[in-house]
VMD Tcl script that draws the C-alpha trace (Angstrom):
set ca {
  {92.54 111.79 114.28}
  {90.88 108.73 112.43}
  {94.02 108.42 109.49}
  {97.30 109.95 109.47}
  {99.32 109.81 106.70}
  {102.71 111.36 106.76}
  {105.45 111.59 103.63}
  {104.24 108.70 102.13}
  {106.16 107.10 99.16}
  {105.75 104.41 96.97}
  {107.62 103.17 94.37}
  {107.08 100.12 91.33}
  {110.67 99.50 90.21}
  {111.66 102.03 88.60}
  {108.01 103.99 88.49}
  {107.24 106.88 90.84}
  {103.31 105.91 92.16}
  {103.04 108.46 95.03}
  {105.81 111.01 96.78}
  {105.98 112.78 100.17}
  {102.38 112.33 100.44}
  {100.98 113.86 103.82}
  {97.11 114.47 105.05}
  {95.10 113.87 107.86}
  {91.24 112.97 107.70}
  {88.80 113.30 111.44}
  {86.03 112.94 110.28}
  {83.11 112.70 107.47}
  {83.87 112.42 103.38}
  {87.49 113.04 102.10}
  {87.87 112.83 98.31}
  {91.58 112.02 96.78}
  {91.29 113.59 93.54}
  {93.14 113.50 89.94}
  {93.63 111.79 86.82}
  {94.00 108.38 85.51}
  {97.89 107.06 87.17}
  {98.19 110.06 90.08}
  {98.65 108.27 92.82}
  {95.08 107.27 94.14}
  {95.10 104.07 94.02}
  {98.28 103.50 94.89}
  {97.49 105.46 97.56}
  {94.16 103.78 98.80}
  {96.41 100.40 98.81}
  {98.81 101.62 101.25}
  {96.18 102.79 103.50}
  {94.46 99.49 103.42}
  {97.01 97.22 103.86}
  {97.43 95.79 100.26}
  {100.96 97.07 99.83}
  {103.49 98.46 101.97}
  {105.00 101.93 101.49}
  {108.96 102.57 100.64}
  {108.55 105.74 102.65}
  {106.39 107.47 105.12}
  {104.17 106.56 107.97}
  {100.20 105.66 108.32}
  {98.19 105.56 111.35}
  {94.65 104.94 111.26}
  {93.11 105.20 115.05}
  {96.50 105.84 116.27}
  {98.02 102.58 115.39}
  {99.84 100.92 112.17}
  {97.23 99.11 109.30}
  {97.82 95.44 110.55}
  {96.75 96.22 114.21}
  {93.33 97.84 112.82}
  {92.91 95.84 109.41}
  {88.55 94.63 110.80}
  {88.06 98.44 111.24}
  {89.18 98.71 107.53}
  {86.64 97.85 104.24}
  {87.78 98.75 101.09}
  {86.25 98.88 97.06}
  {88.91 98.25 95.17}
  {89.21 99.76 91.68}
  {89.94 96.40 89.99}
  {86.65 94.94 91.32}
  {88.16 91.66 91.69}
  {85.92 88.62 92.33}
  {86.19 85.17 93.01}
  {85.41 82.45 91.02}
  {81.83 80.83 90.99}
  {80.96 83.12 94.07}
  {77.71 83.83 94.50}
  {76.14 86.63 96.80}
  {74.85 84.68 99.80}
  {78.91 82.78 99.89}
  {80.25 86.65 100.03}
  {77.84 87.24 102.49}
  {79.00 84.28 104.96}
  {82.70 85.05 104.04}
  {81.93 89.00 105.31}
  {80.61 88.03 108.39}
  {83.37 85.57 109.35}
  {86.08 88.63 108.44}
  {84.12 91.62 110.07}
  {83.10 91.31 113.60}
  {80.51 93.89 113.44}
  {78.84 92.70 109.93}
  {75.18 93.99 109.32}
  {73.25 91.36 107.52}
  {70.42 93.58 107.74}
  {72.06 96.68 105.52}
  {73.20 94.15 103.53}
  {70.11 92.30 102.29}
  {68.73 95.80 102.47}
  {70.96 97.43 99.82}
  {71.14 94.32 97.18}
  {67.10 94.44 97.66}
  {67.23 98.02 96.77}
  {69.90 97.95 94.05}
  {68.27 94.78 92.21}
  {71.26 92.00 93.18}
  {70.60 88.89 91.28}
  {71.82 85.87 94.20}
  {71.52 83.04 91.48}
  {74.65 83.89 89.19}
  {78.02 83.56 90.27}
  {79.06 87.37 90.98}
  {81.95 87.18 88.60}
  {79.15 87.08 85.26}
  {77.72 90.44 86.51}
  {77.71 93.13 84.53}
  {80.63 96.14 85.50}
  {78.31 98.57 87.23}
  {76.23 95.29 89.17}
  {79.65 94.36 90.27}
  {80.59 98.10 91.47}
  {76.74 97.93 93.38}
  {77.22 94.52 94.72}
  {80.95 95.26 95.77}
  {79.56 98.59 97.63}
  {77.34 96.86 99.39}
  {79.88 94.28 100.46}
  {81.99 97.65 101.71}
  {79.43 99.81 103.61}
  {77.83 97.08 105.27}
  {80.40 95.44 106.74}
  {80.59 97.49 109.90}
  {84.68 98.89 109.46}
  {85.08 102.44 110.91}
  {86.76 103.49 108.00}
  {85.77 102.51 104.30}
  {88.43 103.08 101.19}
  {86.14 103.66 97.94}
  {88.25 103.54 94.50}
  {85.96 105.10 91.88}
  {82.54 104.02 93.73}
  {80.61 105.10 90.63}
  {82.67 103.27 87.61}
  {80.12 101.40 85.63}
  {77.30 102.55 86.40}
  {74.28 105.01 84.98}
  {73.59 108.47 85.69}
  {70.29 107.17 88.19}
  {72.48 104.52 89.73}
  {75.55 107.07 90.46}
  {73.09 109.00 92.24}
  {71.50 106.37 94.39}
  {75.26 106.09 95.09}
  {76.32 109.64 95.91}
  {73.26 110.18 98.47}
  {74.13 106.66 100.34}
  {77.76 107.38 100.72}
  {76.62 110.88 102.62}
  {74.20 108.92 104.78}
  {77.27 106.84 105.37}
  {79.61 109.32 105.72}
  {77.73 110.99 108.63}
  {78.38 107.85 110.84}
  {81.66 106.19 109.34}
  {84.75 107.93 107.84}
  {84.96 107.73 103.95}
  {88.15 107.77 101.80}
  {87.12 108.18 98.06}
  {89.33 108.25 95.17}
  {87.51 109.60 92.26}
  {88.43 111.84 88.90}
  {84.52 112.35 88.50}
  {84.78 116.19 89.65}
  {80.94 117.10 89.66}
  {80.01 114.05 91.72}
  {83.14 114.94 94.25}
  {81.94 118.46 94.93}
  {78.45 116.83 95.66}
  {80.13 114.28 98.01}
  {83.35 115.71 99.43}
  {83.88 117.31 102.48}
  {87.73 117.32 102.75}
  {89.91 117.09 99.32}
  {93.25 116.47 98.60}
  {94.49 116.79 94.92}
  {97.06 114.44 93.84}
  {99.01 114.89 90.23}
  {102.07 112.76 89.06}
  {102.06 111.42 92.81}
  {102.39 114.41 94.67}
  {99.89 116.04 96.88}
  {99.32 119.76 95.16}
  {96.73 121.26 96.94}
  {94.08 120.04 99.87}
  {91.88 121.63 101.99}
  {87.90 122.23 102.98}
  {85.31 122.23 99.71}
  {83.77 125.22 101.18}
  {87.26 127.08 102.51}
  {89.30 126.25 99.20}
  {86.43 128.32 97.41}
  {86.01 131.01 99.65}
  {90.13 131.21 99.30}
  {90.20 131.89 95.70}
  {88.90 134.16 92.90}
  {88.64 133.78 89.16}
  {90.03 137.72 88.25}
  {91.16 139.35 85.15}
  {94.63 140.68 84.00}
  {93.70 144.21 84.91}
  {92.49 143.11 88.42}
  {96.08 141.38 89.61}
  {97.73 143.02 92.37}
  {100.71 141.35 94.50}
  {98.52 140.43 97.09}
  {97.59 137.88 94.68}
  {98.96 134.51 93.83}
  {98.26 133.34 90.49}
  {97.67 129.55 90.41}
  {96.63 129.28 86.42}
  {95.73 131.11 83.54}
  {92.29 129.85 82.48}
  {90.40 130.61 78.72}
  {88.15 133.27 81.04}
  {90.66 134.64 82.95}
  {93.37 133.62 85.82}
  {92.74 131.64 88.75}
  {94.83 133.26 91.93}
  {94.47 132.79 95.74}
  {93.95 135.91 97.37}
  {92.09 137.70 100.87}
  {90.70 140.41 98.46}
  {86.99 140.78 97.35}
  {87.56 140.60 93.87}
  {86.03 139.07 90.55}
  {84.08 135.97 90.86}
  {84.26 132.57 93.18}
  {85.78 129.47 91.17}
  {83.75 126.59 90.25}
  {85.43 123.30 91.77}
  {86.00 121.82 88.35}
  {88.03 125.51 87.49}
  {89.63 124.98 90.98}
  {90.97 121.02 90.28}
  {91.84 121.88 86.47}
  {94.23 124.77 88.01}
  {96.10 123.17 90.33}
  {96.84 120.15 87.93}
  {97.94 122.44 85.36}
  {100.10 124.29 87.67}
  {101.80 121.32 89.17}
  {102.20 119.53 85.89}
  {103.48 122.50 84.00}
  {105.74 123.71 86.70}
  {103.94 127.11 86.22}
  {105.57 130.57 87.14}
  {104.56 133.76 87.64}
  {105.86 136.48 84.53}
  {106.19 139.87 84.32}
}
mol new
graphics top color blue
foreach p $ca { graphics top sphere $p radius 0.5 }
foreach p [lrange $ca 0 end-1] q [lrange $ca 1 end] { graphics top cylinder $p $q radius 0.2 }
display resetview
């Protein structure tokens, strides 16, 4: 197993950012999804290092963060920069912190995405700095890349460009994305994990989770059926029976949020 992550919890003083978070990720694409202040990020910085967990443990290749930190790249949501920086001094910082840094990909991908190298990286626009910052990321040769909203900033074209790279690089590398862009994550996801108020509610396969659920009527409801939510066109429930209609993810996401935020039960 390439990350571990058992009963994680994380707390800001008084603020709740993630509890008894648990999932495991082998291979390929996994997508943390939910809204704005879930638990992603916070998340995503306990994986990488950044912050350490009140609670919980994390093993990524079968050891704790600091003892694997140059398998490790990560795209922080922030995009953070340094002052007067400009893309050939993040270049020769990258290859002094990554062993296995490919100079190659790299000139390769800010060729292909249009990087200007004669402004300091900190004047670039939002979605040149998310581009620029990506490129850092995927080429730096870590086993495991940590992706907070790869997509922010940037155009419908660009996101695209985006979302067919990250599969290319999701075939060789593992990819942890945090994202609350649901059509791109059911193009890019092969694992998910939804996370509300800080707590994991639901996570499984893209393809399984739909194949596990139906979108039924009132009339249709038997007890072999558990309702999840009650949606404008009907009631989302998990069930084994061949019955009404597959979910669409976004129908799939909205339900579980709703359910874990509104405490949902079934009535008579």
């Amino acid at each position: 197993m390439v990350v571990e992550v058992k009963n994680l919890g994380k707390r800001f003083g008084s603020v709740v950012a993630v509890v008894d978070v648990s999932f495991e990720v082998e291979n390929g694409i996994f997508v943390l999804i939910g809204p704005n202040g879930a638990g992603k990020t916070t998340t995503l910085r306990c994986l990488s290092g950044e912050i350490t967990p009140d609670t919980g443990e994390i093993n990524i290749f079968g050891k704790e963060v600091k003892e694997v930190k140059e398998k490790i790249a990560v795209l922080r949501e922030d995009r953070r920069v340094f002052s007067n920086m400009k893309v050939r001094d993040y270049e020769e910082l990258y290859s002094l912190i990554y062993p296995r840094w490919n100079p190659v990909l790299f000139r390769r991908l800010v060729l292909h995405f249009s990087i200007p190298g004669d402004q300091p990286v900190e004047k670039f626009s939002a979605g040149m700095k998310t581009l620029f910052l990506l490129s850092l990321t995927i080429s730096s040769g870590a086993d495991l890349l940590l992706l907070d909203e790869p997509t922010q900033g940037l155009d419908p074209i660009k996101k695209e460009e985006v979302m067919k790279i990250l599969r290319e690089v999701g075939e060789e590398k593992v990819l942890i994305v945090a994202s609350h862009h649901l059509e791109e994550i059911e193009m890019l996801a092969d694992n998910f994990a939804i996370i509300n108020e800080g707590k994991v509610v639901y996570r499984d396969n893209l393809d399984a989770a739909k194949e596990k659920h139906r979108i039924i009527q009132a009339d249709e409801l038997t007890e072999e059926d558990e309702i999840i939510s009650v949606l404008e066109n009907g009631m989302l429930v998990r069930t084994e029976r061949e019955v009404g209609r597959y979910p669409r993810f976004r129908e799939l996401v909205l339900a579980y949020i709703e359910k874990a935020s509104k405490h949902f039960s079934i009535l008579d």
